[in-house]
C-alpha positions in Angstrom: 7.1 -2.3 -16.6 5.4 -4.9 -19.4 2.1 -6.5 -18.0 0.9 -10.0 -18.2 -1.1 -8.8 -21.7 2.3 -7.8 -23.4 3.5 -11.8 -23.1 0.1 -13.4 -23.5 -0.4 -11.1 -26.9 3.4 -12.9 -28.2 2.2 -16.5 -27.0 -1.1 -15.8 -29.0 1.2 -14.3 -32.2 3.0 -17.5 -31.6 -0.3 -19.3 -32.7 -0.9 -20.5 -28.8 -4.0 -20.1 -27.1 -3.2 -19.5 -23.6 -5.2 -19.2 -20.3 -4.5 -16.7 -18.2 -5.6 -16.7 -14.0 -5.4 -13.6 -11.9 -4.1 -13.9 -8.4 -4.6 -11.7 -6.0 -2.1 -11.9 -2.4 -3.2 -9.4 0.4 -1.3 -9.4 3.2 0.1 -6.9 6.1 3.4 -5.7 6.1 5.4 -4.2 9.6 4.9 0.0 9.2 8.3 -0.3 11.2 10.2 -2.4 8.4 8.2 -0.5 5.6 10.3 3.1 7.4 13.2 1.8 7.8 13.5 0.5 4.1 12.7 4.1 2.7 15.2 5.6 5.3 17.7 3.0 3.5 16.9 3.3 0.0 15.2 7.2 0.4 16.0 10.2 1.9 12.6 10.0 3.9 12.0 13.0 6.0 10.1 12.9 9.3 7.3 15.0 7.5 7.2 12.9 4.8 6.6 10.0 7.2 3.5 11.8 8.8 2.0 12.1 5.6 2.4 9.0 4.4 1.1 7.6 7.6 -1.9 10.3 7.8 -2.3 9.2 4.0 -2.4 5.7 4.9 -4.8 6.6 8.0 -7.3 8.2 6.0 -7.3 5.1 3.4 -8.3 2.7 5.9 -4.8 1.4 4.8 -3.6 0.9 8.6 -4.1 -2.0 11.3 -3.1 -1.9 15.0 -2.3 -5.6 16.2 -3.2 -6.6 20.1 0.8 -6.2 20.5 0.1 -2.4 19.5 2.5 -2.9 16.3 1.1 -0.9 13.3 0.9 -3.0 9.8 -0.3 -1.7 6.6 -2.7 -3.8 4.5 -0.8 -4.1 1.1 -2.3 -6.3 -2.1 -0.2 -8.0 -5.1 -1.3 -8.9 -8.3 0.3 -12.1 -10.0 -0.7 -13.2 -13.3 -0.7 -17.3 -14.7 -0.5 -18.0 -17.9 -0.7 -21.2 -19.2 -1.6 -23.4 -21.9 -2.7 -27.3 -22.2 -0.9 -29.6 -24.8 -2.9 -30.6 -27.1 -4.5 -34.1 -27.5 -4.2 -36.5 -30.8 
């Protein structure tokens, strides 16, 4: 898919000069949930789930809560752009 750069680059053609702030959201997400949504939309097999997981491992990618619930530590990138209206 088209990054932030491909709409900033027709804002600038447009003769707009734009700002543009990277955000970046980390947060855990359920291993549990993050299974059962490749067994829905994947055909997932067991092994495949090991390797994942011993991927995941080996990244430092994994968390254990108190609870004993296993999260993985995801990221997401969101790009701003804006501009400010010019003053007469």
């Amino acid at each position: 898919p088209p990054d932030y750069i491909v709409l900033y680059n027709v804002v600038y053609q447009l003769g707009i000069k734009a700002n543009v702030e990277i955000n970046t959201r980390r947060y855990l997400y359920p291993w549990d949930l993050l299974v059962k949504t490749w067994r829905h939309d994947e055909e997932i097999t067991p092994e495949d789930e090991d390797k994942v997981r011993a991927f995941l491992e080996a990244e430092g990618k994994l968390v254990t809560k108190e609870d004993g619930t296993l999260w993985v530590k995801c990221w997401y990138r969101d790009a701003v752009i804006y501009a400010e209206k010019e003053r007469c």
